[in-house]
LUMKEPA-152719 format. One record per residue (C-alpha): residue in one letter; x, y, z. Coordinates in pm, 1 decimal. Example, Ala and Ser with C-alpha at 12.3 -4.5 7.8 and 13.67 -1.06 7.14 Angstrom:
<recs>
a, 1230.0, -450.0, 780.0 .
s, 1367.0, -106.0, 714.0 .
</recs>
This chain:
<recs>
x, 2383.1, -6588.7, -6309.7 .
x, 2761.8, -6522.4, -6227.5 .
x, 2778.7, -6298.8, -6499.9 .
x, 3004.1, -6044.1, -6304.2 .
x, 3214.7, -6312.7, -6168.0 .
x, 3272.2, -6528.1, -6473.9 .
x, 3361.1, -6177.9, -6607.6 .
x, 3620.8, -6107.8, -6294.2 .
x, 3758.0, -6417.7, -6296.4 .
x, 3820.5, -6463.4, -6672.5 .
x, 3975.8, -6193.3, -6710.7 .
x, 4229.2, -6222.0, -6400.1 .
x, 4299.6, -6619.7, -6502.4 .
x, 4367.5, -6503.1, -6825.5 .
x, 4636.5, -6292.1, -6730.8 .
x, 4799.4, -6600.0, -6608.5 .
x, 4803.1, -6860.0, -6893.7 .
x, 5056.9, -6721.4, -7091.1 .
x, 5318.1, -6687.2, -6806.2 .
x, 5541.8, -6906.2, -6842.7 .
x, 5614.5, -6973.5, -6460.1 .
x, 5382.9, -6908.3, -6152.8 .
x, 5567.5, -6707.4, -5844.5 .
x, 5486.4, -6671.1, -5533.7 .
x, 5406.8, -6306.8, -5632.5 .
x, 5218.4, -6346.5, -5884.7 .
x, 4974.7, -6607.4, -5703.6 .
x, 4973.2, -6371.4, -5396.6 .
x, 4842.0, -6069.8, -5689.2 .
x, 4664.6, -6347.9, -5883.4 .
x, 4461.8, -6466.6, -5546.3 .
x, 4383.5, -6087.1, -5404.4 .
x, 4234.5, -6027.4, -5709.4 .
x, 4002.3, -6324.0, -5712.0 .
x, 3944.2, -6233.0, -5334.1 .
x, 3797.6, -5891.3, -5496.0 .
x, 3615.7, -6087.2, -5737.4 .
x, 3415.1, -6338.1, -5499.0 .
x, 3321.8, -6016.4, -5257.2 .
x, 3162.5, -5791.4, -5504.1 .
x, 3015.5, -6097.3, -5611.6 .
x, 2823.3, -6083.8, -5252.5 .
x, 2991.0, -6467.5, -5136.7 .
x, 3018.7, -6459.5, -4762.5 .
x, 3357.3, -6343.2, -4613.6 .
x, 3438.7, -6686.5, -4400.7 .
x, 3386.8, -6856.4, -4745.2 .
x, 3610.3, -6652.3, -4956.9 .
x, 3887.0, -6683.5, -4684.8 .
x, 3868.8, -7055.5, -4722.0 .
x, 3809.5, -7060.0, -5053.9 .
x, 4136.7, -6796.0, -5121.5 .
x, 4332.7, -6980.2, -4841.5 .
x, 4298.6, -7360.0, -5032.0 .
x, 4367.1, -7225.3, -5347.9 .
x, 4682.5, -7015.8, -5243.5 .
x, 4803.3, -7355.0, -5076.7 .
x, 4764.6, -7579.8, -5369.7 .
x, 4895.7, -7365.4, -5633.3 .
x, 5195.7, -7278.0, -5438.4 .
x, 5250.4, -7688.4, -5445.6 .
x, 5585.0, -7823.4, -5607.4 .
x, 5356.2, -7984.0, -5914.9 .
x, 5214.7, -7690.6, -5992.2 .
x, 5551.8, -7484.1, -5988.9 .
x, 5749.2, -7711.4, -6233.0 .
x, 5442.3, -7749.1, -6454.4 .
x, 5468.9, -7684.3, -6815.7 .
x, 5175.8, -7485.2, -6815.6 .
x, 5108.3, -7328.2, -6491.3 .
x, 4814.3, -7093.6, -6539.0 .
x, 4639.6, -7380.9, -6695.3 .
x, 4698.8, -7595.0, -6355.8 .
x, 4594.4, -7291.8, -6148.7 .
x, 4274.8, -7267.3, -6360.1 .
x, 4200.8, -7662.2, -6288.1 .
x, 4249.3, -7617.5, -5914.6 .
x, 4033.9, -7281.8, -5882.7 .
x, 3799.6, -7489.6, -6066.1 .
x, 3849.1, -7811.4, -5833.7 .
x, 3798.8, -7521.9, -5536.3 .
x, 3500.4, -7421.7, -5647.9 .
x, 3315.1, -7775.8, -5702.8 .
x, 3422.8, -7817.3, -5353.3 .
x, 3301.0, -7496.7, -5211.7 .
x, 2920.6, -7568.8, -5380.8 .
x, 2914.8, -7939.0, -5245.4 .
x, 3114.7, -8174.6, -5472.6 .
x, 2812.2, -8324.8, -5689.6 .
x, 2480.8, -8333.3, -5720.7 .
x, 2241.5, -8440.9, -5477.1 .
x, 1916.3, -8561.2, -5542.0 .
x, 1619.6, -8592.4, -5373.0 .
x, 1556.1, -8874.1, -5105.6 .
x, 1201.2, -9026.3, -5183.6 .
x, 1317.2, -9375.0, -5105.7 .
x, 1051.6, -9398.6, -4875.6 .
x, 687.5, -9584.1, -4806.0 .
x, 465.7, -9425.5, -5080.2 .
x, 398.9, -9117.1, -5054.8 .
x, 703.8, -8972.4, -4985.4 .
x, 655.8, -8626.1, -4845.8 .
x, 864.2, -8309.5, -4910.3 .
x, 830.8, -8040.5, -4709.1 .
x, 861.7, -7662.7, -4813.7 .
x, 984.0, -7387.6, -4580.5 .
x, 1088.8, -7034.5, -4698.6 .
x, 1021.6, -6643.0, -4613.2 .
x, 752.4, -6470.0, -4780.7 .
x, 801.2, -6421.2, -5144.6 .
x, 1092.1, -6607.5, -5143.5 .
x, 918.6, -6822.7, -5465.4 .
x, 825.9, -7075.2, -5267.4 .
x, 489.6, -7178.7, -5402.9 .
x, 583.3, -7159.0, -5728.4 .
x, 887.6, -7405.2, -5652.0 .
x, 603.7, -7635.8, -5546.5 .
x, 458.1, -7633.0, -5843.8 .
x, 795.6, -7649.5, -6072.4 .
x, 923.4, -7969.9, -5843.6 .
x, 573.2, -8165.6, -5880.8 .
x, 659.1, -8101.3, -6309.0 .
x, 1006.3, -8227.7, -6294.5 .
x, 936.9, -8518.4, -6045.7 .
x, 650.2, -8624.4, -6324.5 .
x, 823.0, -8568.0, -6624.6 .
x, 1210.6, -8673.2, -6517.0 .
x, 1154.1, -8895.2, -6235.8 .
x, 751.2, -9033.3, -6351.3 .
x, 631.4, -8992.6, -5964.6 .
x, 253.9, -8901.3, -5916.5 .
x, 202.6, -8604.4, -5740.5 .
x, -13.7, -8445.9, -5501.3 .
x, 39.3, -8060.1, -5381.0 .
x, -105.0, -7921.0, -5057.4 .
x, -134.9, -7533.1, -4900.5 .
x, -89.1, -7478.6, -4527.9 .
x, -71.3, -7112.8, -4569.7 .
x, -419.5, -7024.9, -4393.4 .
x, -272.2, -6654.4, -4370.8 .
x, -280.7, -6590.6, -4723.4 .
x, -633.3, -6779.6, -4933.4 .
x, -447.3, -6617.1, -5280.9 .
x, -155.4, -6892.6, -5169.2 .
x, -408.9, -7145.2, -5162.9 .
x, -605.5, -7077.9, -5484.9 .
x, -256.0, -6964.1, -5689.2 .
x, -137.4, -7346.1, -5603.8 .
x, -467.8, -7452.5, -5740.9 .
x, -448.5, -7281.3, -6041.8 .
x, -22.1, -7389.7, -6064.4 .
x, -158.7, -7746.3, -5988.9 .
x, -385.4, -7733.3, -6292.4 .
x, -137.4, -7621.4, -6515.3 .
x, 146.1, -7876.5, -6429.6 .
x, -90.4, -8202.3, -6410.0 .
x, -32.5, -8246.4, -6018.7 .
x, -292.8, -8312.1, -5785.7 .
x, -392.9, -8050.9, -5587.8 .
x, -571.8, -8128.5, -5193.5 .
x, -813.0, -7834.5, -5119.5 .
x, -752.6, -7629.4, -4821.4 .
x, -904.3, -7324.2, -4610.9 .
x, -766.9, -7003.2, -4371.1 .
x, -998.3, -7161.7, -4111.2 .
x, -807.5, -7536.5, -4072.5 .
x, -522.1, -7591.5, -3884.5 .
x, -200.8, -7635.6, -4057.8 .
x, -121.6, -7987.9, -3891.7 .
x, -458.7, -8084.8, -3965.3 .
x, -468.9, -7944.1, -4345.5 .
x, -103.3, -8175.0, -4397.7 .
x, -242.6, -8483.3, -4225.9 .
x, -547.8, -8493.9, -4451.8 .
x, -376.6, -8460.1, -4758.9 .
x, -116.2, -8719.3, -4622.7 .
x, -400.0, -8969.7, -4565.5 .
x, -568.7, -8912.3, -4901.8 .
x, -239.4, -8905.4, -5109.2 .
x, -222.9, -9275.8, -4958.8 .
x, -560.4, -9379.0, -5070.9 .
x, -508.2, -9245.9, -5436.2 .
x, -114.4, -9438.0, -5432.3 .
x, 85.6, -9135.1, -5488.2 .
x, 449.8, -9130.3, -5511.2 .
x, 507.8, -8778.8, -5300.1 .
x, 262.6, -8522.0, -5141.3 .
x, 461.4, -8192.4, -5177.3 .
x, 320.4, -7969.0, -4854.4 .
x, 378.4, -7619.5, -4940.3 .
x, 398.7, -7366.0, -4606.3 .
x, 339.3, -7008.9, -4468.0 .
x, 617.3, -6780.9, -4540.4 .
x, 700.3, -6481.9, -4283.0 .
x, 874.6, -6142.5, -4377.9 .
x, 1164.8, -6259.0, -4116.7 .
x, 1208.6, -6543.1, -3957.1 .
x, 1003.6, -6542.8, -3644.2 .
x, 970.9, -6780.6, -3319.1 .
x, 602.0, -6816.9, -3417.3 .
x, 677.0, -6920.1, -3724.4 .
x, 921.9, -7179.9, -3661.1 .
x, 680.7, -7338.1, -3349.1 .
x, 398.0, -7370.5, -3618.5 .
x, 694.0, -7538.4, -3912.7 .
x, 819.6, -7773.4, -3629.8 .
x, 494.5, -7901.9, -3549.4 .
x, 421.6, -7935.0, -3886.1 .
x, 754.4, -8103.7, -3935.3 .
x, 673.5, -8353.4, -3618.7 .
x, 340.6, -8449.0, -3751.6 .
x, 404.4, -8551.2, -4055.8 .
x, 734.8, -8686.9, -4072.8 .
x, 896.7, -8589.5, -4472.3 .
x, 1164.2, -8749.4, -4592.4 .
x, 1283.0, -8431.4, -4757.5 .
x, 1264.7, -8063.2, -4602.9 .
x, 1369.6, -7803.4, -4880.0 .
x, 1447.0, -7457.8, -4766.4 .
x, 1346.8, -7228.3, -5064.2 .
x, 1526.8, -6887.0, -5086.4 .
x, 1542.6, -6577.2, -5322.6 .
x, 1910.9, -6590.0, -5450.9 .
x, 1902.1, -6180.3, -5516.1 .
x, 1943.6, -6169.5, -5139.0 .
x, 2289.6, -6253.8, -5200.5 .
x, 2473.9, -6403.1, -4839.6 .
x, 2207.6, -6312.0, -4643.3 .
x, 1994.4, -6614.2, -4853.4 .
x, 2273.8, -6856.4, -4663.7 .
x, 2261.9, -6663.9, -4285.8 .
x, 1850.7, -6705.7, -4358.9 .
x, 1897.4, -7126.9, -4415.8 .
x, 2151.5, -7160.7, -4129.0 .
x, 1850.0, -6989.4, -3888.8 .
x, 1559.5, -7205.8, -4054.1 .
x, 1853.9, -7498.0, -4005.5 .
x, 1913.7, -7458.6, -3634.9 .
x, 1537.2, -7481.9, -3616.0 .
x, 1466.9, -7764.9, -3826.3 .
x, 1665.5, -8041.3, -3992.1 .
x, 1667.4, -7904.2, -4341.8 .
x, 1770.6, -8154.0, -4636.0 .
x, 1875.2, -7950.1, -4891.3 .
x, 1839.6, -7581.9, -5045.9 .
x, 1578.6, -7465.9, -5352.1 .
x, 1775.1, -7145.4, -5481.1 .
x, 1553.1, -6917.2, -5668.9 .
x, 1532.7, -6623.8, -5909.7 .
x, 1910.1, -6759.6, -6009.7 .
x, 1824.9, -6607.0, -6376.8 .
x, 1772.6, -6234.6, -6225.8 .
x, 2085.1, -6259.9, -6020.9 .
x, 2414.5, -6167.5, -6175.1 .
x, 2670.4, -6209.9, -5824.3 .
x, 2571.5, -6604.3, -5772.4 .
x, 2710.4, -6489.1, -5428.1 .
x, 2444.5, -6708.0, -5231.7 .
x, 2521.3, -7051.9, -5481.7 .
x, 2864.8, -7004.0, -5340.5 .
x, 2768.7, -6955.5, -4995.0 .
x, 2472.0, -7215.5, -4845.5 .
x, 2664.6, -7526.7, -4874.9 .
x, 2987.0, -7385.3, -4664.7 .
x, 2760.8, -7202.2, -4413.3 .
x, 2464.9, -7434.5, -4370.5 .
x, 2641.5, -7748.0, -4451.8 .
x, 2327.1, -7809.8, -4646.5 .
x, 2315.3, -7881.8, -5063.1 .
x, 2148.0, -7696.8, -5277.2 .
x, 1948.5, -7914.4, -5457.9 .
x, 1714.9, -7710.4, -5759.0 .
x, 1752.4, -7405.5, -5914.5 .
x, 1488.5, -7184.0, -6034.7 .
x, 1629.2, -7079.0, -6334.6 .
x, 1305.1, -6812.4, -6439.1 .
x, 904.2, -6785.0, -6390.9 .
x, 801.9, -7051.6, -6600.2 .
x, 678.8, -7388.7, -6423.5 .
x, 981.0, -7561.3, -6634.4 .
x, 1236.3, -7359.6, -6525.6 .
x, 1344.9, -7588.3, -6268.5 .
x, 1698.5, -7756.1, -6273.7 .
x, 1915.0, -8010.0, -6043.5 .
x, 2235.1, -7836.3, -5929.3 .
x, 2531.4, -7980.1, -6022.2 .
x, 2863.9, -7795.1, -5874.4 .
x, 3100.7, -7929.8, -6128.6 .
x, 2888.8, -7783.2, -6405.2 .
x, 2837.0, -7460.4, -6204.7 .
x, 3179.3, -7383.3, -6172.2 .
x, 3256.4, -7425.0, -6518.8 .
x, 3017.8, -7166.0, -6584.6 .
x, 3167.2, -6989.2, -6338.3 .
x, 3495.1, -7049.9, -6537.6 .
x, 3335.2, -6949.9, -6878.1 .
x, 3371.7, -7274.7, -7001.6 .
x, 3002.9, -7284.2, -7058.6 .
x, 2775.8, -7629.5, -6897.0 .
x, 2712.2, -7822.5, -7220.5 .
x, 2596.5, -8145.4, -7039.7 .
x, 2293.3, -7986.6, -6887.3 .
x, 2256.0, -7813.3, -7223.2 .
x, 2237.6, -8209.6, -7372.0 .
x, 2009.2, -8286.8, -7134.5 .
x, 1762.6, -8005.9, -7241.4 .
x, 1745.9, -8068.7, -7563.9 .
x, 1693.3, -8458.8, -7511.9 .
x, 1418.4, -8339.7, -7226.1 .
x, 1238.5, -8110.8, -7383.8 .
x, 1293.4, -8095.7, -7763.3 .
x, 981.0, -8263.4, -7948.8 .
x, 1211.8, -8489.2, -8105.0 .
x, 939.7, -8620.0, -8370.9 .
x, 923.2, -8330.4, -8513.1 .
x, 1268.3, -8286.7, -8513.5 .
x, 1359.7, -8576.0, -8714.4 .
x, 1046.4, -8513.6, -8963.9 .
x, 1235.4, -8144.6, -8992.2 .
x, 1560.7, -8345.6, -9121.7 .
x, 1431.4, -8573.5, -9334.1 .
x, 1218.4, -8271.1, -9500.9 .
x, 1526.4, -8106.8, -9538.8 .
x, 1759.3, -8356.4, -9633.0 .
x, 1504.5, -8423.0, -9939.0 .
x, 1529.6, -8083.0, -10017.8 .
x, 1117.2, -8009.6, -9961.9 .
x, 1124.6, -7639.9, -9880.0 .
x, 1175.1, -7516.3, -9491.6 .
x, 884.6, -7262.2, -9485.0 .
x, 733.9, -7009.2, -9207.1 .
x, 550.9, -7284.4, -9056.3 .
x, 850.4, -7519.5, -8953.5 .
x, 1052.6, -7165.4, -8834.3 .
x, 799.4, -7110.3, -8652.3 .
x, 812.5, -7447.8, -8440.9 .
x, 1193.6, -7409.0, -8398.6 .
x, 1127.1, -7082.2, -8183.0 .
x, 814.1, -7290.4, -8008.8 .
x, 1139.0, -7564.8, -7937.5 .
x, 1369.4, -7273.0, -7807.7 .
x, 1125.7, -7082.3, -7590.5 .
x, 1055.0, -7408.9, -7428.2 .
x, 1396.9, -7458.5, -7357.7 .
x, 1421.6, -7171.4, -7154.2 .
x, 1433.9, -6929.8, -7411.4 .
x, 1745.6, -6807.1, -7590.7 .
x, 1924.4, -6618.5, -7274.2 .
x, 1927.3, -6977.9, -7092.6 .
x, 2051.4, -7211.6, -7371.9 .
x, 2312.8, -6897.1, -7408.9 .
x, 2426.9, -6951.1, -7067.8 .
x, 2511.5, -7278.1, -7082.8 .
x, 2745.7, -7203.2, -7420.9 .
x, 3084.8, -7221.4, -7319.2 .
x, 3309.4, -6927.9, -7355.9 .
x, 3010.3, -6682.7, -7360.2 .
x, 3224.9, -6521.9, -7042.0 .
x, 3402.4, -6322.9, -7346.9 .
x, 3107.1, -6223.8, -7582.7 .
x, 3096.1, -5840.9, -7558.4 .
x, 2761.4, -5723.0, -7375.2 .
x, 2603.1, -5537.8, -7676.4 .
x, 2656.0, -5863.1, -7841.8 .
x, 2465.0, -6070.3, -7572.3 .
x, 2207.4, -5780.9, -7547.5 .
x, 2072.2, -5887.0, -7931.5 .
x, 1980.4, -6204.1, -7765.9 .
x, 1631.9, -6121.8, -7668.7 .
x, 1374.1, -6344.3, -7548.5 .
x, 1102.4, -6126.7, -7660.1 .
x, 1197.7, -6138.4, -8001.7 .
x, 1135.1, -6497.7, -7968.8 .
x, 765.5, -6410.1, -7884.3 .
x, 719.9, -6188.7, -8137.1 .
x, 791.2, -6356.5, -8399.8 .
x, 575.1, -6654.1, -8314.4 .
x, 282.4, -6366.6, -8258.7 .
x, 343.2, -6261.9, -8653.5 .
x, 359.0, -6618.0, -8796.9 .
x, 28.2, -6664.5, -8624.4 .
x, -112.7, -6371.4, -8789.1 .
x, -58.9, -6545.1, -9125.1 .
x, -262.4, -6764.2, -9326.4 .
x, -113.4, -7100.6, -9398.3 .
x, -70.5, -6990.1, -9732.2 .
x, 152.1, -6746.6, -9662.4 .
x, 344.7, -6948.1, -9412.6 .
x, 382.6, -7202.9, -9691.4 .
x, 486.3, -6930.2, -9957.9 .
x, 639.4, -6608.2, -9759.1 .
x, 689.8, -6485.7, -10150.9 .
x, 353.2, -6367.2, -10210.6 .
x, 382.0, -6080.5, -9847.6 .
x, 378.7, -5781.4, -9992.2 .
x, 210.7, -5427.2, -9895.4 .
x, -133.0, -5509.7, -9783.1 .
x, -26.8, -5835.2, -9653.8 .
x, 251.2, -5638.5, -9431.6 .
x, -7.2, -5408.5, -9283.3 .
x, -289.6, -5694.0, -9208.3 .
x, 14.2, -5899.3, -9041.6 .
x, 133.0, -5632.3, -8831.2 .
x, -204.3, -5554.9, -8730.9 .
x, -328.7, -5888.9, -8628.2 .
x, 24.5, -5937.9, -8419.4 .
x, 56.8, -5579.8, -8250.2 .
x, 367.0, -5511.1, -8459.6 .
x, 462.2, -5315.9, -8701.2 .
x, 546.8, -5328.3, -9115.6 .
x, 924.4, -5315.7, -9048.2 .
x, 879.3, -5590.6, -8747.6 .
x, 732.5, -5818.3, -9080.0 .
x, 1052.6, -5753.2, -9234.9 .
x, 1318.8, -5785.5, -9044.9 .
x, 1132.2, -6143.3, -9018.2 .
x, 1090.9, -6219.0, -9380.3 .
x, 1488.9, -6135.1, -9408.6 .
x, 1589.8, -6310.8, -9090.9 .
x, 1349.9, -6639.3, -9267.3 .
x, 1561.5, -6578.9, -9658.6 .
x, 1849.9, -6649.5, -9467.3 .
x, 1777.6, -6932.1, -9269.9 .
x, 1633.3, -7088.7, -9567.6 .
x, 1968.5, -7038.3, -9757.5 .
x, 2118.1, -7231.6, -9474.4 .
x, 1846.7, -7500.5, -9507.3 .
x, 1923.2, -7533.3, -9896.4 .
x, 2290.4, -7599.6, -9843.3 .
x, 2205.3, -7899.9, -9614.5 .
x, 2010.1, -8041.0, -9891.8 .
x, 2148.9, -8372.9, -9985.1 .
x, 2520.4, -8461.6, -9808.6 .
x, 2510.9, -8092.4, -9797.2 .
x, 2562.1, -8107.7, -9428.9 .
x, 2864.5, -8291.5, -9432.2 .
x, 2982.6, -8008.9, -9677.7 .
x, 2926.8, -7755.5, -9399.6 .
x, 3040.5, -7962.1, -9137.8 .
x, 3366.5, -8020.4, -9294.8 .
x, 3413.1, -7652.2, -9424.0 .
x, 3402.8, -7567.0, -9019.8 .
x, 3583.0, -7825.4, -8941.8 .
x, 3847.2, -7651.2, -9108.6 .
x, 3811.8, -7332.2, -8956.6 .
x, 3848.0, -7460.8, -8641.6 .
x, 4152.5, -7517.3, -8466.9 .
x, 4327.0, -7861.8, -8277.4 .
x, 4031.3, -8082.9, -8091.6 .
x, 3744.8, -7917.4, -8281.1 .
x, 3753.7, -7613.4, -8095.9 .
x, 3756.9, -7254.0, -8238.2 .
x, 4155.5, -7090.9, -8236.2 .
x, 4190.6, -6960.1, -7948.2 .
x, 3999.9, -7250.6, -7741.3 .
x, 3704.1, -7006.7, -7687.3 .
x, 3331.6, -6967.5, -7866.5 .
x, 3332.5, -6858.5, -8221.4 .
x, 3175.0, -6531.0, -8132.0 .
x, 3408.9, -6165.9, -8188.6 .
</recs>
């Protein structure tokens, strides 16, 4: 997300940090090309105005002017601009309410609204403990109704049957009375989406609304719609007092023109993002850590907080002390470090969140693949635990039964068994205080305040 943008803008505030003054002519140049950048990056005109307008102002302030370093300053406040512009900080959800709290989902047709359902019942179990029960008032689609079943299952939620031939006021009221007599925490209601937003539609969502009385309404919408995902939550707004904003498919959309958008035009916060199809791939928004992505300055506290959320941290620390006694690291333990990263999000997310990846050339990033991920796990599969334990003893036939029993191919096994020599070279060297070797060996590569020369990531 904001791949073109970070891109843009980067390169345009770069420009600026080793001049040793700012003028007002090279603001005004400075500012129409960020103007550029925020359009093709599909944010909303009124917003960019604004958004150009307060910056411009600010920078051509008397602090900024006799500043030592001015492009740095004009960085912070484009920075400050932007944290403003997405809503300041993050809001979570309201569920301080009389058990169970109810969230309400509204959204267009294949807007990923279901499947937000399902994501927001995992991450109000796993990060916030709530018990959860999911409903479907879509009676115009039954494949809604059994696909939250089935999402249900999978996430450990609750799920309160439903049919085409029930009324949706009815469907909500008797999931709302049940969720009370099993004590659940929330009752998620999931809706009927329309291919446009439609009178009918929003009669049947305000009744709904009325009946049941949630504490939160979410608006889910497809953020590859760009700024008409914000002109789509200002009409659902007008018709119903929306709490906050789902935005999803953020991982498919390069512009992040609709992130930059909702909050100015619907005065509404985006809440979530849906950061890819898995039911994990859910995450709070946080503007200030947004816009330093935006910035290329990468979002290493949400990175933090993946790791301590999802990283099987007993295995972890059974991985160090194996290592640190200098017991071999074999197939077997590589193999649960990609299980760790693919859980994470895969390689392309934790990527994301690594600051200065703004300036890693594109055939770089492009090695990065996700799949590769899943193949290798497929081939270390395909071996006996023997050969995990002792990769040595792979030769010819062993290749060819491998890459048979994982769909690949003999070079596939490899480019693996090379990839694994290395990484066990690595693994010898932290044998021991061996760490602290390599540690301080960086450390000495790298320039003032730990970071790499050049303050960005140590990639060419």
């Amino acid at each position: 997300m904001f791949d073109n943008l970070t891109e843009r803008l980067g390169g345009v505030l770069n420009k600026l940090r080793g001049q040793g003054r700012l003028t007002e002519e090279n603001i005004t140049e400075t500012m129409r090309e960020v103007r550029m950048a925020l359009l093709e990056a599909d944010v909303a005109l009124p917003v960019v105005r604004t958004f150009v307008d307060q910056v411009k102002e600010k920078a051509l302030g008397e602090e900024v002017m006799k500043s030592l370093t001015p492009g740095q300053v004009l960085i912070k406040i484009v920075n400050d601009e932007l944290i403003k512009v997405m809503g300041e900080a993050n809001e979570s959800l309201n569920l301080a309410a009389q058990p169970p709290a109810v969230v309400l989902m509204a959204g267009l047709q294949g807007s990923g609204k279901t499947t937000s359902v399902a994501k927001l019942a995992k991450w109000l179990h796993e990060s916030q403990r709530k018990s959860v029960m999911v409903v479907s008032c879509d009676i115009y689609r039954p494949a809604a109704i059994e696909q939250l079943q089935t999402l249900a299952k999978e996430v450990g939620a609750d799920f309160f049957p439903s049919n085409p031939d029930q009324r949706p006021l009815d469907i909500a009221r008797a999931a709302l009375d049940q969720a009370k007599k099993l004590y659940k925490d929330v009752l998620i209601v999931d809706t009927a989406g329309r291919l446009h937003v439609d009178s009918e539609m929003m009669d049947e969502i305000k009744a709904l609304h009325q009946g049941i009385k949630p504490v939160e309404t979410l608006f889910v919408v497809d953020s590859m719609t760009g700024q008409d995902a914000a002109n789509t939550a200002k009409a659902f707004d007008d018709a119903l007092p929306l709490t906050g904003v789902i935005l999803t498919k953020t991982d498919g959309d390069a512009r992040g023109g609709a992130a930059l958008s909702i909050r100015q035009i619907t005065g509404k916060p985006i809440k979530f993002l849906g950061v890819g199809e898995k039911v994990a791939a859910l995450e709070p928004f946080h503007p200030e850590r947004m816009a330093s992505r935006i910035l290329g300055m990468g979002d290493v506290l949400s990175l933090v907080e993946e790791v301590q959320r999802k990283v099987d941290h007993t295995k972890a620390e059974k991985l160090a002390k194996k290592i640190h006694k200098g017991k071999g690291f074999d197939l077997e333990d590589f193999k649960e470090q990609m299980e760790q990263m693919a859980n994470m999000g895969g390689l392309s997310s934790l990527m994301d969140k690594l600051p200065g990846m703004g300036s890693v050339p594109d055939h770089v990033k492009n090695q990065v693949n996700d799949k590769e991920v899943v193949k290798t796990i497929a081939i270390i599969n395909s071996m006996t635990p023997q050969e995990r334990q002792f990769p040595n003893i792979i030769k010819g036939s062993r290749k060819r039964r491998i890459a048979v029993g994982s769909g690949t191919q003999v070079q596939d096994i490899n480019k693996l068994l090379k990839q694994f020599a290395q990484m066990q070279k690595m693994m010898k060297k932290m044998k021991g205080g061996g760490m602290a070797k390599m540690m301080k060996g960086l450390k000495g590569r790298m320039g003032p305040g730990g970071m790499p020369p050049g303050g960005g990531f140590p990639f060419g």
